[in-house]
C-alpha positions in Angstrom: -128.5 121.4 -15.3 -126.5 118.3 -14.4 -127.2 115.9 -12.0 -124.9 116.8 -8.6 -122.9 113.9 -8.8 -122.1 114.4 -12.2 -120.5 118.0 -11.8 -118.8 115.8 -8.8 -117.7 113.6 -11.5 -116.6 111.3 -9.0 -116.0 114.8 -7.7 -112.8 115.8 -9.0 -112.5 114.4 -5.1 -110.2 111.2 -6.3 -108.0 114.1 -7.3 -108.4 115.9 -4.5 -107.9 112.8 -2.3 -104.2 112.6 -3.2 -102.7 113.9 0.1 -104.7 111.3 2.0 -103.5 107.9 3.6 -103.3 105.2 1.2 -104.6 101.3 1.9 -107.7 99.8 1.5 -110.0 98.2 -1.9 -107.7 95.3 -3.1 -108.5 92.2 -3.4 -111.6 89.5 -2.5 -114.3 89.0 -5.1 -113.9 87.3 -8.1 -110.0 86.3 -8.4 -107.7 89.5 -9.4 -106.0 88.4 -12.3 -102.6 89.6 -13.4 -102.1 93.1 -15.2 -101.9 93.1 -18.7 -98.8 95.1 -19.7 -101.5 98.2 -20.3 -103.8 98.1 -17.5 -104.5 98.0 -14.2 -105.0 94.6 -12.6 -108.5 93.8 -12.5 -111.2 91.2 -11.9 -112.7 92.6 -15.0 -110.1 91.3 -17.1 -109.1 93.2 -19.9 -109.0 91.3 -23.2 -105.3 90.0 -23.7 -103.7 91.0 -27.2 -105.5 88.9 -29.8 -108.3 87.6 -27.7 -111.5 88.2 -29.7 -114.6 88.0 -28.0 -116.8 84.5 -28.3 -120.3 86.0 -29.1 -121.2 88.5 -32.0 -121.9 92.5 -31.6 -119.9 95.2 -30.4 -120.3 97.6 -27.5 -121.1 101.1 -28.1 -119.8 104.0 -25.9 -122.0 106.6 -26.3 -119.9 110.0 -25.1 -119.7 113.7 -26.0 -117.3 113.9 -29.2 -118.6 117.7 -30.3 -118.6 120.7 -28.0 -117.3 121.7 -25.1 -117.6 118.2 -23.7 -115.0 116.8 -26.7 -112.1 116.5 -24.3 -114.0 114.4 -21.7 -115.4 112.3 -24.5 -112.0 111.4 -25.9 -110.7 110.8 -22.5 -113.7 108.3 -21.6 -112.9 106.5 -24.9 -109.0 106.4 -24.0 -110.1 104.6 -21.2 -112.4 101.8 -22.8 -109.5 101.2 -25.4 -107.1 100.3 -22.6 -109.4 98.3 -20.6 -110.3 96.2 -23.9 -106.3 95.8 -25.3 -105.5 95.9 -28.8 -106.8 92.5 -29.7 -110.0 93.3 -28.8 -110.4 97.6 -29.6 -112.4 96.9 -32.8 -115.1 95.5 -30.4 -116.0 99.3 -29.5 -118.0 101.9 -31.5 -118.3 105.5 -30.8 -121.4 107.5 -31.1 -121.4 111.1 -30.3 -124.2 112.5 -27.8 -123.6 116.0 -28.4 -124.2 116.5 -25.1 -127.6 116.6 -25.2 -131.1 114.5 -24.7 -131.6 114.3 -27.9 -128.2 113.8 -29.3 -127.8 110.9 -26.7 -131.6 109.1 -28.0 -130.1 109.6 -31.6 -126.7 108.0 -30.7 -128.4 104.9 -29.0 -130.5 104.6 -32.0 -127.5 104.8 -34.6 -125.6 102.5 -32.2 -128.2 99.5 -31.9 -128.8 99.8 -36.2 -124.8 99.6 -36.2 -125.6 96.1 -34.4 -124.2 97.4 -30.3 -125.5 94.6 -28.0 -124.5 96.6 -24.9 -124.4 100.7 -24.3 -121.6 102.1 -22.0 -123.3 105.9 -21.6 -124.5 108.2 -21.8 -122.6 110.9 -19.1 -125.7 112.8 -17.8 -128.8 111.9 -16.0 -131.0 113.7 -19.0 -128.9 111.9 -21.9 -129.9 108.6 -19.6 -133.4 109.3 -19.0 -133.2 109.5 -23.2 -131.4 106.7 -24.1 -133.0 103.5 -21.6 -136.0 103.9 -23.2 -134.1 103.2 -26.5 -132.1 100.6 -25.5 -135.2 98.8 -23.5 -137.1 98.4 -26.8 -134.0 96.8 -28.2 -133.3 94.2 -25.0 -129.8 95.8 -25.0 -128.3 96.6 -21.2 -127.0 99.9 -20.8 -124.3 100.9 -18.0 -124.9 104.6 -17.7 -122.1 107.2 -16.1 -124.7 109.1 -14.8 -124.9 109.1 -10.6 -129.0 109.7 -10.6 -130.3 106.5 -8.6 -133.5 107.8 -10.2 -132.6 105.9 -13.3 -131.9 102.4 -11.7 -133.5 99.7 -13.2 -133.7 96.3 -14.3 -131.5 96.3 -17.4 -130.0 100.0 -16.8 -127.4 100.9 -14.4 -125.9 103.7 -12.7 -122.4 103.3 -12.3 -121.8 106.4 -11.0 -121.7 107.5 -6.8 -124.8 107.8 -5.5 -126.2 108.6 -1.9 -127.1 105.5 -1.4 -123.3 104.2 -1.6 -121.9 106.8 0.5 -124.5 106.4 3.2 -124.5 102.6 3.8 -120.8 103.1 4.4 -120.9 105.8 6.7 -123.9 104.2 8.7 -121.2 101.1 8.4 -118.3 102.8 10.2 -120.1 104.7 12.3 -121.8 101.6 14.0 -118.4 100.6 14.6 -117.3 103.2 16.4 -120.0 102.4 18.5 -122.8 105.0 17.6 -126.1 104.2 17.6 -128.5 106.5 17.5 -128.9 108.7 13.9 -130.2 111.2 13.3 -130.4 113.8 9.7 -130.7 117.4 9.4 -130.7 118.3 5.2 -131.5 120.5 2.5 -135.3 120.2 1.0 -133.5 119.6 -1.9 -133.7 117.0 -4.7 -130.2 115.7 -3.0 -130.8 116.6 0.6 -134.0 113.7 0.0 -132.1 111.1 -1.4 -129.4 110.9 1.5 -132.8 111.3 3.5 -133.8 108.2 1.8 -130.4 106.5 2.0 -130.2 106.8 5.3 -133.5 105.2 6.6 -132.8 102.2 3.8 -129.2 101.9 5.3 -130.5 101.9 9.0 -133.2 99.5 8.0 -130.6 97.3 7.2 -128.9 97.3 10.2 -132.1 96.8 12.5 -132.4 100.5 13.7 -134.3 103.2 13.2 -133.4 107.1 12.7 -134.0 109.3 15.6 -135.6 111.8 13.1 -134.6 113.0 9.4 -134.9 116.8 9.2 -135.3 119.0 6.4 -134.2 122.4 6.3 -135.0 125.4 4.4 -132.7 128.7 4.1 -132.1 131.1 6.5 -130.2 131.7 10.3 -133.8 131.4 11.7 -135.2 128.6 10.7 -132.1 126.8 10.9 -131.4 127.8 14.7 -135.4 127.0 15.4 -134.9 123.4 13.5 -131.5 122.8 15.5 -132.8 123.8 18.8 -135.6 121.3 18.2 -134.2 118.7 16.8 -130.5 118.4 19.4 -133.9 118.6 22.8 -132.1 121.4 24.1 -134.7 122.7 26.2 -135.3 119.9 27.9 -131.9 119.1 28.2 -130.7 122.6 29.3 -134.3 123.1 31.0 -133.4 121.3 34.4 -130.3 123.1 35.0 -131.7 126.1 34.2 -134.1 125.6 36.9 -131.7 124.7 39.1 -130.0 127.8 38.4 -132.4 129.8 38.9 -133.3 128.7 42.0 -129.7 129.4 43.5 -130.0 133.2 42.4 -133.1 134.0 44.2 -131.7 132.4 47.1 -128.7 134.7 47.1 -126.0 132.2 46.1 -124.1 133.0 43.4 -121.0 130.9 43.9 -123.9 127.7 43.2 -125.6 129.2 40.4 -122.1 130.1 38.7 -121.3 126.1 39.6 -124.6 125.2 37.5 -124.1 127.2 35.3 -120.8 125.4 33.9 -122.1 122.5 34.4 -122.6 120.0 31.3 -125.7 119.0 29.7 -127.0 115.4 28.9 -126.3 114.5 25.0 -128.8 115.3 22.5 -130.8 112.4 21.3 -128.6 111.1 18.6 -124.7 110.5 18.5 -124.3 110.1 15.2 -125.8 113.3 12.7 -125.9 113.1 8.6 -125.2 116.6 6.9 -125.4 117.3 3.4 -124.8 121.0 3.1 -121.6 122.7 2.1 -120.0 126.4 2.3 -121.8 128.9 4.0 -124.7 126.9 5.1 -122.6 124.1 6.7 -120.3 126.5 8.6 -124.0 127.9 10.3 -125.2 124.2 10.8 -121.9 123.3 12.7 -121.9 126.7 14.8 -125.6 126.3 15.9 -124.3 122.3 16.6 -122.0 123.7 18.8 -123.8 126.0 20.2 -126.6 123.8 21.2 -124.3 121.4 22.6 -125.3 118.7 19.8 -121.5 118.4 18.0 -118.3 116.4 18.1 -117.1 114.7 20.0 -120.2 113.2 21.6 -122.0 113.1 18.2 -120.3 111.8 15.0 -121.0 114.3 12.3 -121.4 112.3 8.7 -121.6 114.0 5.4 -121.5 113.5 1.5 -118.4 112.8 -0.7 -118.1 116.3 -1.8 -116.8 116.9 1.4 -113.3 115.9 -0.3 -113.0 119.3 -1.5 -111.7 121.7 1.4 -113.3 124.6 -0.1 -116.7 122.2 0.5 -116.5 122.5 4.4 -114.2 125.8 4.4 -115.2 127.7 7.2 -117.7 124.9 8.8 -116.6 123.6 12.9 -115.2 120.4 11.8 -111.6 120.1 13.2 -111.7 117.0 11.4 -114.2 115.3 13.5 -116.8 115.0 10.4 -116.8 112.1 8.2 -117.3 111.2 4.6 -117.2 108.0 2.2 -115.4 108.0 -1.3 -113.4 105.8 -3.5 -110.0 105.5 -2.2 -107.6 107.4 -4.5 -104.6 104.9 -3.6 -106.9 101.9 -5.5 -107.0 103.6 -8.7 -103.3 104.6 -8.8 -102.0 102.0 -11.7 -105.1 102.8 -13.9 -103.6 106.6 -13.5 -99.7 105.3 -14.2 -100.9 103.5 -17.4 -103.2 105.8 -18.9 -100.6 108.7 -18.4 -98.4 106.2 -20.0 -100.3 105.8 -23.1 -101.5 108.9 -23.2 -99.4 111.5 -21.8 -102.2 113.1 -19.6 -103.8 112.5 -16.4 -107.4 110.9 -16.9 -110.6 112.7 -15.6 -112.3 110.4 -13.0 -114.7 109.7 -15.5 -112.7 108.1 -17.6 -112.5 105.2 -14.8 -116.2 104.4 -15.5 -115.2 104.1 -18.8 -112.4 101.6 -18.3 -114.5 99.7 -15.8 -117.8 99.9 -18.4 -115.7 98.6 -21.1 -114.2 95.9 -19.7 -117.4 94.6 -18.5 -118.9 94.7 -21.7 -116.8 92.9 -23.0 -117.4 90.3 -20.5 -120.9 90.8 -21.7 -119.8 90.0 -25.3 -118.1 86.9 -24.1 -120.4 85.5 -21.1 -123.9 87.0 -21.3 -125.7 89.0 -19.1 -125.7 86.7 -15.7 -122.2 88.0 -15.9 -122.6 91.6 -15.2 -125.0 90.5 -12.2 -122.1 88.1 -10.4 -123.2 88.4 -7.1 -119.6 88.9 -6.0 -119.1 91.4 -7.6 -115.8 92.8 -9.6 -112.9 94.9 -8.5 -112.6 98.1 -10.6 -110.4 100.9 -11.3 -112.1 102.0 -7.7 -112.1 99.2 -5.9 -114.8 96.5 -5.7 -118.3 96.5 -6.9 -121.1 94.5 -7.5 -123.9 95.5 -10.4 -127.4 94.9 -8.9 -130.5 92.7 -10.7 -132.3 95.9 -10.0 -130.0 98.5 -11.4 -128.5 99.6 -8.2 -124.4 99.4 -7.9 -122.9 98.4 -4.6 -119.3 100.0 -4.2 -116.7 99.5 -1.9 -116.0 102.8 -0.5 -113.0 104.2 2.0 -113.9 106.4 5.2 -112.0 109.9 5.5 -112.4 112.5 8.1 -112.5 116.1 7.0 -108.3 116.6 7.7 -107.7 114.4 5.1 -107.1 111.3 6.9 -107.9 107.3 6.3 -110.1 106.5 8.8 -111.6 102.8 7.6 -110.4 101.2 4.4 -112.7 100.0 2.1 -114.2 96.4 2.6 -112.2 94.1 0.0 -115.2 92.8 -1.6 -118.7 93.2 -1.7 -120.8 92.0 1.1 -118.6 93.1 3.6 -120.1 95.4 6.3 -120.9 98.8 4.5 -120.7 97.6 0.7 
């Protein structure tokens, strides 16, 4: 099975983004240079015709070219050929994974006897765990498309979105709306962990501290016990309730029908990260409101899949609920000019592709202090930053769950949230 972020593949949600409000990315970093006439402008410069790079090897992009995958594979390899120009195309080899562990370790392999100094690939988290192995033996850096941070390390990284990404930003915008006090209620999932983890790292960060992280099992039950614990609505609810009673056995029901509209204090957090989708998000949000422990008085945060309607179909959001993704305005001229060339829209894979390729070629040409710049490149996505540890910092927008632009992404990395 694939990793979640991979069936995401940057979700399909840049694609899904489309009806949202542009702005944001742009800019900062490393100077944008000026477009070449086939490409997107891009801090990651894409060679200009005739440039050949300074240092020897090639880059190998290690895709599916057999099988059901084909389609993507050739759309990922579209994508490095525009990013590298026609003076510089014969820098790239192709090595088919066959979508599999064992295809990808066998690609590498081929690919580093071919002479590859750098690997753009493999697309899953399996083909990955597979290949840096490989590639480690050799000293050769691999920038894998999977989304696992799992597989993040020195020498290897995961260009894909990860949890980690999404969360910093949404701890980032949430602070400043003023919210201060998180708190997490998630699947015991693999996923459900990692934006566990996420968020205590991200709130470390800042100097604060989670109210609690809460992991949830399935089923109504344990749900509405976990949600009644966690929001403190018996003591919240427990004074009035008193209070209420009182006014009954004394007779007076005009008081106790006062007390009982009256509102109760806030739950102990005012800001609450979700991770669920369908079914189990629409129960989540009704207990939420149930237990007085939703919008507006808390800020309900969530994962990029979000994008998709059909994700939070059903669920009480009204569009209070927030997510962070790539804006899909930033990555709009990479769209014009592969459609150009190609006559097809790219898969949002292929802008990995295109940002992978054009950074190794910078690799050819520069070395590898290059890939690590501390500030960072602006992409096909907007701005990001490759980490010494194998981590990727990304520049991501805020929407709410309408569809709307609520915080652009920071221009470069560094910026609050990034």
């Amino acid at each position: 099975m694939r990793w979640w972020g991979e069936i995401l593949a940057w979700g399909g949600l840049l694609l899904t983004l489309s009806a949202c409000a542009g702005g944001g990315g742009g800019g900062g970093g490393t100077p944008v240079r000026p477009a070449t006439p086939e490409g997107p402008p891009s801090a990651l410069t894409p060679a200009a015709p005739g440039e050949a790079a300074a240092g020897s090897g090639t880059i190998a992009l290690l895709i599916p070219q057999s099988g059901s995958e084909a389609g993507l594979g050739q759309a990922m390899l579209n994508a490095a050929k525009l990013a590298l120009g026609k003076g510089a195309e014969s820098e790239i080899r192709t090595f088919d994974t066959a979508s599999s562990a064992e295809g990808a370790a066998k690609a590498a392999e081929a690919a580093l006897a071919d002479g590859a100094r750098v690997l753009l690939g493999p697309v899953t988290a399996a083909e990955t765990r597979a290949v840096v192995p490989v590639a480690r033996r050799a000293g050769v850096p691999v920038l894998a498309f999977t989304s696992d941070p799992t597989l993040a390390a020195p020498g290897a990284w995961v260009l894909g979105l990860t949890p980690a990404q999404q969360v910093r930003r949404l701890v980032a915008a949430a602070r400043n709306e003023g919210r201060q006090h998180f708190a997490a209620i998630l699947p015991d999932d693999t996923f459900g962990h990692l934006m566990g983890q996420a968020l205590e790292q991200s709130l470390r960060e800042a100097g604060l501290e989670a109210s609690g992280i809460h992991f949830h099992g399935s089923g109504m039950a344990s749900l509405n016990a976990l949600i009644r614990e966690v929001s403190d609505y018996a003591h919240r609810r427990g004074p009035i309730d008193a209070e209420i009673r009182k006014a009954r056995e004394a007779g007076d029901r005009k008081k106790a029908a006062e007390l009982a509209r009256s509102p109760i204090p806030p739950p102990p957090f005012d800001a609450l990260l979700l991770a669920d989708t369908g079914e189990t998000l629409a129960e989540i949000t009704s207990l939420l409101a149930y237990y007085d422990a939703g919008p507006p008085e808390v800020r309900l945060l969530g994962p990029a899949l979000w994008a998709r309607p059909a994700a939070h179909a059903g669920a009480a959001l009204h569009g209070a609920a927030w997510y962070a993704a790539p804006n899909p305005a930033t990555r709009s001229r990479f769209v014009s000019a592969y459609s150009g060339k190609y006559g097809a829209t790219p898969p949002p894979l292929a802008d990995l592709a295109y940002d992978a390729a054009a950074l190794g070629h910078l690799y050819l040409r520069e070395g590898r202090s290059a890939l690590t710049a501390p500030e960072g490149y602006l992409g096909v996505d907007g701005p990001f930053a490759l980490m010494p540890d194998g981590t990727v910092r990304r520049g991501l927008a805020v929407f709410d769950t309408a569809g709307h632009l609520v915080a652009p992404a920071p221009s470069r990395i560094g910026e609050a949230g990034s």
